[in-house]
C-alpha positions as CSV (number, residue, x, y, z in Angstrom):
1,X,0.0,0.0,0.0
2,X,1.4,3.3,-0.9
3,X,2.0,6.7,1.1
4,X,-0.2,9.0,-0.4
5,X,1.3,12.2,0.9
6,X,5.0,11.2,0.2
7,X,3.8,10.4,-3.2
8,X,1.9,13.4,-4.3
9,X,5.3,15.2,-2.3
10,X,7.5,13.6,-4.5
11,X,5.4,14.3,-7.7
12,X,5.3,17.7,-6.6
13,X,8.9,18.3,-6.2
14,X,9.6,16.7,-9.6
15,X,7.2,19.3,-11.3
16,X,9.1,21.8,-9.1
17,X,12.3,21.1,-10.1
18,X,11.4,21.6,-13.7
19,X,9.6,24.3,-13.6
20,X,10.1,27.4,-15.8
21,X,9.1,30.6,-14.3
22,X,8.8,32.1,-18.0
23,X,6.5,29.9,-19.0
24,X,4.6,29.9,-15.8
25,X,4.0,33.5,-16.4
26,X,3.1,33.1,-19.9
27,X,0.8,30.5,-19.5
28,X,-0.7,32.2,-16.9
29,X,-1.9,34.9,-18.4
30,X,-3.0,32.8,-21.8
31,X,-5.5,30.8,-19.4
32,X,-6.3,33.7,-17.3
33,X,-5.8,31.3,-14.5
34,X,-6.6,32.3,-11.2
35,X,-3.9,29.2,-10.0
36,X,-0.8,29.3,-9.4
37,X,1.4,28.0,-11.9
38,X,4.9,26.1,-12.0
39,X,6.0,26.5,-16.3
40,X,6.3,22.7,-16.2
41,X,5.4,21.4,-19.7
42,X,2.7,18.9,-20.4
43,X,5.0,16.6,-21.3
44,X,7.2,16.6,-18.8
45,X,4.2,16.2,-16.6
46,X,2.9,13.2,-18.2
47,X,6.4,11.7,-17.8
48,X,6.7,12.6,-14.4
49,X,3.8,11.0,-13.4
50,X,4.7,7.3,-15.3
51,X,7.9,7.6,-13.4
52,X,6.9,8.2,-10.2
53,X,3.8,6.1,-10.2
54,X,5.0,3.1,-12.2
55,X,6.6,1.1,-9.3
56,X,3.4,1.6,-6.9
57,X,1.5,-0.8,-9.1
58,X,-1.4,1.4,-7.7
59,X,-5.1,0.2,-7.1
60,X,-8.4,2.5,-7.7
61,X,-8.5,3.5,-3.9
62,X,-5.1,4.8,-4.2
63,X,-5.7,6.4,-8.1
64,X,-8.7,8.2,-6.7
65,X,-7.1,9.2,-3.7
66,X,-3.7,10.6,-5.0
67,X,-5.5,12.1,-8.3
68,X,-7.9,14.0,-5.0
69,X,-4.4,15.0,-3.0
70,X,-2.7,16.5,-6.0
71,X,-5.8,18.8,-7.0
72,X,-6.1,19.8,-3.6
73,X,-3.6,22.6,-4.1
74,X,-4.4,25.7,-6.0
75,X,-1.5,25.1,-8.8
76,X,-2.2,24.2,-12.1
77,X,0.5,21.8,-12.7
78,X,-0.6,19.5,-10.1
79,X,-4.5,19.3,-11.4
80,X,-3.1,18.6,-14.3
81,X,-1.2,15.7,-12.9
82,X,-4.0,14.7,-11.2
83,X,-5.3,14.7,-14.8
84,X,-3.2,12.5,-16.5
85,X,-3.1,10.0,-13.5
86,X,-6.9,9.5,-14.6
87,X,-6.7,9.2,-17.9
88,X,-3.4,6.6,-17.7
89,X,-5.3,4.7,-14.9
90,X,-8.7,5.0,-16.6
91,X,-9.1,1.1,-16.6
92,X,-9.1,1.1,-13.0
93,X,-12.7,4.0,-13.0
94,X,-15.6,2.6,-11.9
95,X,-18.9,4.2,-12.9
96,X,-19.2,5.5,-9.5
97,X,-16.0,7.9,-10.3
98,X,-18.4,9.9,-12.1
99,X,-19.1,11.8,-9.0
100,X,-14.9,12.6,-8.9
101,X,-14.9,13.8,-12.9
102,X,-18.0,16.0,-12.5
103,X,-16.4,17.9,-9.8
104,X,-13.2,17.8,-11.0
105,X,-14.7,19.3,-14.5
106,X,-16.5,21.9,-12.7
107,X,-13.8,23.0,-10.9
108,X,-11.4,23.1,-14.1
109,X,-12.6,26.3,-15.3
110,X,-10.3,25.8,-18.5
111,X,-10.0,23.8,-21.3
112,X,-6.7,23.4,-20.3
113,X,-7.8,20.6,-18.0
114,X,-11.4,20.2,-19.2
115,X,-11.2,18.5,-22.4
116,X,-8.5,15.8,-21.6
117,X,-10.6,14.6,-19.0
118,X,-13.6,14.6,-20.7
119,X,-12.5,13.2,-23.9
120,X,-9.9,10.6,-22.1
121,X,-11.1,9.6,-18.8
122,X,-15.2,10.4,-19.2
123,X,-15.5,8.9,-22.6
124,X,-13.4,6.0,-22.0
125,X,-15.3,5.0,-18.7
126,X,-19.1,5.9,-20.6
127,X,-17.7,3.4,-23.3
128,X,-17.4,0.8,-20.7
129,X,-20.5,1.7,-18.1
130,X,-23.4,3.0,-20.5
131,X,-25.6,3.8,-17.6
132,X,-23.5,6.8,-17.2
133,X,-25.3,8.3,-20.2
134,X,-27.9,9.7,-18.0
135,X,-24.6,11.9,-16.2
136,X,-23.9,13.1,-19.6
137,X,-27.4,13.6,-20.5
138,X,-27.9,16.3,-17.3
139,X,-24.6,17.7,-18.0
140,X,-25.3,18.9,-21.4
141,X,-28.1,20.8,-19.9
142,X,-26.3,22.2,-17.6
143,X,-25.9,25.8,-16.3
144,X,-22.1,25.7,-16.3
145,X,-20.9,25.7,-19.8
146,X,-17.5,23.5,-19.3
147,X,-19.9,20.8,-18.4
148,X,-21.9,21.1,-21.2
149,X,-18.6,21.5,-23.4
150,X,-16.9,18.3,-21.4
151,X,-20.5,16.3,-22.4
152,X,-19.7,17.0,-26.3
153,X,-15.6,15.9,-25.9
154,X,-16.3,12.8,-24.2
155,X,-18.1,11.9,-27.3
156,X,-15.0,12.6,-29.7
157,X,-12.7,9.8,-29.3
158,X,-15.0,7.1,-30.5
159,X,-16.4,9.6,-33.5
160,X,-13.1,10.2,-34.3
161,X,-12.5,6.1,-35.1
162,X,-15.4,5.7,-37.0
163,X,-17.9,4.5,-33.8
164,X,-19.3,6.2,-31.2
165,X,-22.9,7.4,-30.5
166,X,-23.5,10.3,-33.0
167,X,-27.5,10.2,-32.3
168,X,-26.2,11.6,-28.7
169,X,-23.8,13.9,-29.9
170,X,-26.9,15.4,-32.7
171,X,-28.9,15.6,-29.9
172,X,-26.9,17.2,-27.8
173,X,-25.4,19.9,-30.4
174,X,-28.6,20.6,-31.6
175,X,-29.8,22.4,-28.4
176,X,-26.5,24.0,-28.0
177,X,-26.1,25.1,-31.8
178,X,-27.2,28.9,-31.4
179,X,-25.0,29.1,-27.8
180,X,-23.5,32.3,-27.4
181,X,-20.1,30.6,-25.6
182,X,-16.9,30.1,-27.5
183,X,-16.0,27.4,-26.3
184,X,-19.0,25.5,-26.8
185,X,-19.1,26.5,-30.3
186,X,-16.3,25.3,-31.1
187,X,-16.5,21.9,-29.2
188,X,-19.8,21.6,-31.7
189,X,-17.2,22.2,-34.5
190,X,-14.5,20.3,-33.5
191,X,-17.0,17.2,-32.9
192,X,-18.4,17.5,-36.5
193,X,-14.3,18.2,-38.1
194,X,-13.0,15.0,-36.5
195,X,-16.4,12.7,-37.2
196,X,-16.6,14.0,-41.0
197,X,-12.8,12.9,-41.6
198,X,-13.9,9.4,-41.9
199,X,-17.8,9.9,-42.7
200,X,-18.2,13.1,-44.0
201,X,-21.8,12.2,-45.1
202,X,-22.7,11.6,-41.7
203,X,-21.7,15.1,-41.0
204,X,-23.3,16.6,-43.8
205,X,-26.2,15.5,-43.6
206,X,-26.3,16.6,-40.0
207,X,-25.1,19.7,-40.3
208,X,-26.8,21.2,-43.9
209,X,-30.4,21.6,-42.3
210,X,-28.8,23.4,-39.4
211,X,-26.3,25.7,-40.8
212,X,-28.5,28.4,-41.0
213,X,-28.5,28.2,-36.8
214,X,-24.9,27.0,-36.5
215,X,-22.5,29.7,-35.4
216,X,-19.3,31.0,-37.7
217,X,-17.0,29.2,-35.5
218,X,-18.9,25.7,-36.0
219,X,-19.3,25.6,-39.4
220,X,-15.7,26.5,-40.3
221,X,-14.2,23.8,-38.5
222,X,-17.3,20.8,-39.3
223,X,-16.6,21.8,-42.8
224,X,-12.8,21.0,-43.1
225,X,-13.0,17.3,-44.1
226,X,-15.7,17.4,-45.7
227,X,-16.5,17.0,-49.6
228,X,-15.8,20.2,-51.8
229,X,-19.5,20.1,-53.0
230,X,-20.6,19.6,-49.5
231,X,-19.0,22.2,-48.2
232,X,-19.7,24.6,-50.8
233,X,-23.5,23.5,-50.1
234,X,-23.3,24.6,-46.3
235,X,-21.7,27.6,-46.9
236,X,-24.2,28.6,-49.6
237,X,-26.9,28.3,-46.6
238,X,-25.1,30.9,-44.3
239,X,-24.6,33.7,-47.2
């Protein structure tokens, strides 16, 4: 059984010690984080966290319960750690986790640590408990908009391979089409870009009756893979 303090300690003072103050600054100000931030790149993240957890052989009591330690603390680096402890242990969710990823999401407040757990912890564990459907479901009509964004993304992995449940994502977009939010516009496109590089007929024929409603941001990125005619067609709509 591991030490969870003396692990997230030693996690932490590995992101310390390659931290870059410049960056920390830059980034900073790019998120408009209210965190504080170490300049210690995603990368180098991800690579400090296989290191330091790969001889603890760790079970889900302990990947719940170090991924809750390291986002205790206000800093950005370490939610992200917590992050990508979830997503590299994602086998080990159960559908109760749910509860953990919703208030981890809401307390993200940036895409920046949003989207990879939605896309590659949320849609990983829906894939494999489809009773959480009815979380996603409520989130996509939720008042907080990084929820409703994170319900979209953990769609997009399976899209983007050719499966996945586009009924849910149509459904969903479909309410959210004329949102005023960035950031949900553009998960709406970025859903549709990915989905129409391997069925851009799918996308298409979604997105053509709806373009009229679709926001700028949507359409130009759903429209990147798809067929020159068809694209022409759902541009003609918006002029």
């Amino acid at each position: 059984m591991i030490e969870v303090p003396a692990l997230v300690a030693a996690i932490d003072a590995a992101l310390r010690e390659r931290a870059v103050p410049e960056r920390a600054a830059g980034e900073k100000a790019y998120l408009k984080s209210d965190l504080d931030h170490y300049g210690t790149a995603l990368p180098v993240i991800r690579r400090i966290v296989r290191t330091e957890t790969r001889p603890a052989k760790l079970t889900h009591d302990e990947v719940v319960a170090l991924a809750g330690a390291l986002w205790a603390a206000p800093v950005h680096e370490r939610r992200v750690a917590a992050s990508e402890l979830l997503v590299a242990k994602v086998d080990l969710l159960q559908a109760s986790d749910i509860t953990l990823l919703e208030r981890l999401l809401r307390e993200s407040r940036t895409w920046a640590l949003v989207d990879s757990l939605a896309a590659s912890a949320v849609g990983p564990l829906l894939a494999r408990e489809p009773g959480l459907g009815s979380a996603l479901d409520r989130w996509a009509a939720d008042d907080d908009f990084w929820l409703r964004r994170a319900a979209l993304l953990a769609l997009l992995v399976p899209l983007r391979r050719g499966g996945g449940d586009f009924e849910r994502f149509g459904r969903y977009a479909d309410t959210m089409l004329e949102e005023k939010e960035f950031f949900v516009r553009k998960a709406i496109g970025w859903v549709l870009r990915d989905t129409g590089k391997l069925r851009p007929e799918l996308v298409f024929d979604w997105l053509l009756p709806r373009a009229a409603r679709a926001s700028g941001v949507t359409v130009r990125e759903a429209v990147k893979y798809l067929k020159e005619d068809q694209r022409a067609a759902v541009l003609a709509v918006r002029r």
